[in-house]
C-alpha positions in Angstrom: 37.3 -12.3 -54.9 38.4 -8.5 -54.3 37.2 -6.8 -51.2 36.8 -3.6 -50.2 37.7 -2.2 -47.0 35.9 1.0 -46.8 32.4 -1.4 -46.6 33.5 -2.4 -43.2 30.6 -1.7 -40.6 28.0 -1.0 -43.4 24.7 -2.8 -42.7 22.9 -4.2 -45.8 20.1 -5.9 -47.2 20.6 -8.2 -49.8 17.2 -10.2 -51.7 17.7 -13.3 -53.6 21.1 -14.5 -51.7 19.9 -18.0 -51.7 21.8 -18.6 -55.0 23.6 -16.9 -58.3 24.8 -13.1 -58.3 22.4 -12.8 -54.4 24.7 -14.7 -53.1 28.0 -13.5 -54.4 27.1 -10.2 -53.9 26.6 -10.9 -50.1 29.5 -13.1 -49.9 31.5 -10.3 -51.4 29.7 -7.2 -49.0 30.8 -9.4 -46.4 33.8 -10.1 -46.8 34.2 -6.2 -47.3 33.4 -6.3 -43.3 29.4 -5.6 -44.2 27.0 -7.0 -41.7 24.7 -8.9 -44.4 21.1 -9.6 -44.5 20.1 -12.5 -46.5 17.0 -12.8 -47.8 15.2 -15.7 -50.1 12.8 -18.0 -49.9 15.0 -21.0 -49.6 15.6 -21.4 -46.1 18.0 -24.0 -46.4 20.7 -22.6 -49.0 20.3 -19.2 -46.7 21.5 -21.4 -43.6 24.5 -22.9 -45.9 25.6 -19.3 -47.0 25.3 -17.8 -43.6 27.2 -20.4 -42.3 30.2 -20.1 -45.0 29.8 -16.0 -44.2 30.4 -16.6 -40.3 33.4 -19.6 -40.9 35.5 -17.2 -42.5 34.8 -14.2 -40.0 31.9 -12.3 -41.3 28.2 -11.5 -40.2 25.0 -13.0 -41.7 21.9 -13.3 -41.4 19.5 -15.3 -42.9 16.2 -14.3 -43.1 13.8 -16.7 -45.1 11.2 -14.8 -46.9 9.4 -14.7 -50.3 9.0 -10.8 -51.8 5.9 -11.5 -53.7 4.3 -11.6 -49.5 4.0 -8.0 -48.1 3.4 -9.0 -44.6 6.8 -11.3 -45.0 8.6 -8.3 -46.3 7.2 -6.5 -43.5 8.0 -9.5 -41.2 11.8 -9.8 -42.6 12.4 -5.7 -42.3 11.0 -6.0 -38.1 13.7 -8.8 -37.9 16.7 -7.2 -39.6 16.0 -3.7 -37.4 15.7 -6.0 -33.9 19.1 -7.6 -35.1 21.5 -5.1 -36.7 19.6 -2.0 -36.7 18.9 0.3 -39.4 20.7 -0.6 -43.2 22.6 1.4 -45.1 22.9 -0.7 -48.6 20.4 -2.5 -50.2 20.7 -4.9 -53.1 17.3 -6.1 -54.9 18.7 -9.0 -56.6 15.5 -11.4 -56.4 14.2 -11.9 -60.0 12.8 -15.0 -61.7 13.0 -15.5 -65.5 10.1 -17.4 -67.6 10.3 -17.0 -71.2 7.6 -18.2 -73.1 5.7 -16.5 -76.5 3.2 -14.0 -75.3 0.2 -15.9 -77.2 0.9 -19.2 -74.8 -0.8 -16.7 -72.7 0.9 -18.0 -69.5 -0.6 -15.3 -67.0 1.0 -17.5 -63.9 3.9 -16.8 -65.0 3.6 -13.1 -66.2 2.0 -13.0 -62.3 5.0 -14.7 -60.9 8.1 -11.9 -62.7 6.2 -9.2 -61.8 5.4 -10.0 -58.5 8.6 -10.3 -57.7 11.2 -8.6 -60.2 9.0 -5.4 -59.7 6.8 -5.6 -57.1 8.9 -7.5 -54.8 11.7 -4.5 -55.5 9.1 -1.9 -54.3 8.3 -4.1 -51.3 12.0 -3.7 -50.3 12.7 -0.7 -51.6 9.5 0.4 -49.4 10.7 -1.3 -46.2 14.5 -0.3 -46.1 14.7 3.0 -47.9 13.8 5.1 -44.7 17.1 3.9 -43.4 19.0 4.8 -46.6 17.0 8.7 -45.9 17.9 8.7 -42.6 21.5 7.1 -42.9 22.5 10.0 -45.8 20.7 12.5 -43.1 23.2 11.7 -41.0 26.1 12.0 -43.3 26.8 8.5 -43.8 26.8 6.6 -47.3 23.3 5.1 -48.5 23.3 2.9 -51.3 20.2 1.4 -53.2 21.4 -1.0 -56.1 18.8 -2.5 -58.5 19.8 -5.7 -60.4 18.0 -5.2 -63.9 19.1 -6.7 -67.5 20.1 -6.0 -70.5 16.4 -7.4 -71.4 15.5 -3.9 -70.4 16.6 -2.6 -74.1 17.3 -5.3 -76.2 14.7 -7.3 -77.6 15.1 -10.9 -76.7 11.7 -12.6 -79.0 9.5 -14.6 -76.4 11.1 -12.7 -73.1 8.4 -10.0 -73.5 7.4 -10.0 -70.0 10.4 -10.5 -68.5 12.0 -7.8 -70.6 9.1 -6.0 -69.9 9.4 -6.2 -65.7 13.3 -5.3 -66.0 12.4 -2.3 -68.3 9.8 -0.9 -65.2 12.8 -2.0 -62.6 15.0 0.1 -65.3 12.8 2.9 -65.1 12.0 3.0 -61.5 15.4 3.3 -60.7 16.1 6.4 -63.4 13.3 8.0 -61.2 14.3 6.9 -57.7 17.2 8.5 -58.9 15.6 11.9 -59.4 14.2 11.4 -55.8 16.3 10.1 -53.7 19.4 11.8 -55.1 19.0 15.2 -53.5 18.6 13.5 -50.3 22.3 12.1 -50.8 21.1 8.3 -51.5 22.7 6.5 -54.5 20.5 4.7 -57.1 22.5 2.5 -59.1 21.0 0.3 -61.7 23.1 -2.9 -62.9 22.0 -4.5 -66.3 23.7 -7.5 -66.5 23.7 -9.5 -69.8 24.5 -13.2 -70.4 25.7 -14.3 -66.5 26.2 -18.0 -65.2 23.0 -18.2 -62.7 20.4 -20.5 -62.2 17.7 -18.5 -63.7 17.8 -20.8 -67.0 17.0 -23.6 -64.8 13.3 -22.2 -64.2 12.6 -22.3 -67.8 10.0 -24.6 -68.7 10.4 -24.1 -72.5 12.6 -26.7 -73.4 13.9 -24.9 -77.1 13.9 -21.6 -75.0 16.5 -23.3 -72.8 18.2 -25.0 -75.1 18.7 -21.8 -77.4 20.1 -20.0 -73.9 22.5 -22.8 -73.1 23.8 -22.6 -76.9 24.0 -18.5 -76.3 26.0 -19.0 -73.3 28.3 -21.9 -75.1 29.1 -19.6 -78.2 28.9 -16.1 -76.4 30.6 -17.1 -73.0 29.3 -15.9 -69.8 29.8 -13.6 -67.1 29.9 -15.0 -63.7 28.1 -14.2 -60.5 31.6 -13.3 -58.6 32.2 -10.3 -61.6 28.7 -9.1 -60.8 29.2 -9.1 -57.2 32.7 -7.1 -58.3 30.6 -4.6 -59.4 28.5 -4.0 -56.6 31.4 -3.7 -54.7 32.8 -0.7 -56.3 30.1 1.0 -56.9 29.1 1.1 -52.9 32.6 1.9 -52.1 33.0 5.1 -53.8 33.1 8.4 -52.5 29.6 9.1 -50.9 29.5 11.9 -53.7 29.9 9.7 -56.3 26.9 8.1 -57.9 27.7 5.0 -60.9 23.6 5.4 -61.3 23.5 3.1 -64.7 26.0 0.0 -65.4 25.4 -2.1 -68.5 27.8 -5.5 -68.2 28.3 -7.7 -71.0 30.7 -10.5 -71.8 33.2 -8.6 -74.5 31.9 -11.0 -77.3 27.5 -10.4 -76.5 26.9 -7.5 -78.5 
């Protein structure tokens, strides 16, 4: 895994670090000399990662907490400014992906994405961007990365909803963009394509996960570390230099 020095003594958040890209991105940012938030709902795999994160010198913290809950976003944001202060990168990477044909009509599951791949982003992005103002205010870098998908503009048939929530995360990035750019924050949105994660495990469709394993088999896959790459560089630029939209495929996805 690459590092990058020029992190060191950056403060961030990072949502959905229980698992997948979450956690390789905050493995990475810490490694980079980040002080590291971790927040998820699993409790346990936090504890595991922050553990890994302090045994080979860095700082974590795991904060258990489930962004579809405004008072435990608002909860997890008190705890991260009593520990480390105010943050100066944040990484929504919670997302959640149920695939099923629209007529099933599965409104628990529509519920469930966009709770949390778009309004679980604007519960972060409402707690921590203050710091991001005030942190570019004070001439310091302030980074707000978005984990989207390529389900954002390719049609994927019976991914409607989920294609739908990482469209709006798209778009509210593009527009955060517009607004917080002027202030000297960075908006960078990451569409990942086909990536090794454990969000095909959560599909209850049995053909729908079949036909994703066989995508992945023929197609390859991007992993979690390349994604985490990514983040990496994009943070460490110049604080005048904004990557604000990243598409990422495996060479052979089209």
């Amino acid at each position: 895994m690459t590092f990058y020095d020029n992190l060191s003594n950056r403060t961030a958040v990072v949502t959905g670090a229980a698992s997948g890209m979450g956690a390789a991105i905050a493995t990475l940012l810490a490694g980079s000399g980040v002080r590291v938030t971790l927040l998820s709902r699993r409790a346990d795999r936090l504890a595991e990662l922050a553990a890994k994160i302090t045994a080979a010198g860095g700082r974590a913290l795991p904060v258990a907490v489930d962004v579809t809950d405004d008072s435990a976003v608002k909860a997890a944001a008190d705890r991260v400014h009593a520990e480390y202060g105010p943050v100066d990168l944040v990484v929504n990477g919670a997302g959640v992906m149920l695939p099923n044909p629209v007529l099933d009509g599965r409104a628990d599951e529509w519920q469930r994405m966009i709770d949390t791949n778009l309004t679980g982003a604007l519960r972060v992005i409402r707690a921590f961007v203050p710091d991001l103002v005030a942190s570019a205010e004070a001439g310091r870098a302030a980074d707000l990365v978005n984990i989207s998908s390529i389900g954002a503009h390719v049609v994927f048939p019976d991914y409607a909803v989920y294609g739908a929530t990482k469209a709006a995360l798209t778009q509210l990035s593009a527009v955060l963009r517009a607004e917080l750019g002027p202030r000297n924050v960075r908006v960078t949105n990451l569409e990942p394509g086909l990536t090794s994660t454990e969000l095909g495990d959560h599909i209850d469709n049995a053909e729908l996960r079949d036909q994703l394993g066989q995508m992945v088999s023929g197609l390859g896959s991007l992993s979690a570390e390349e994604i985490a790459d990514l983040v990496g560089y994009v943070t460490s630029r110049a604080p005048h230099v904004n990557l604000r939209q990243i598409v990422v495929l495996p060479t052979t996805q089209t």
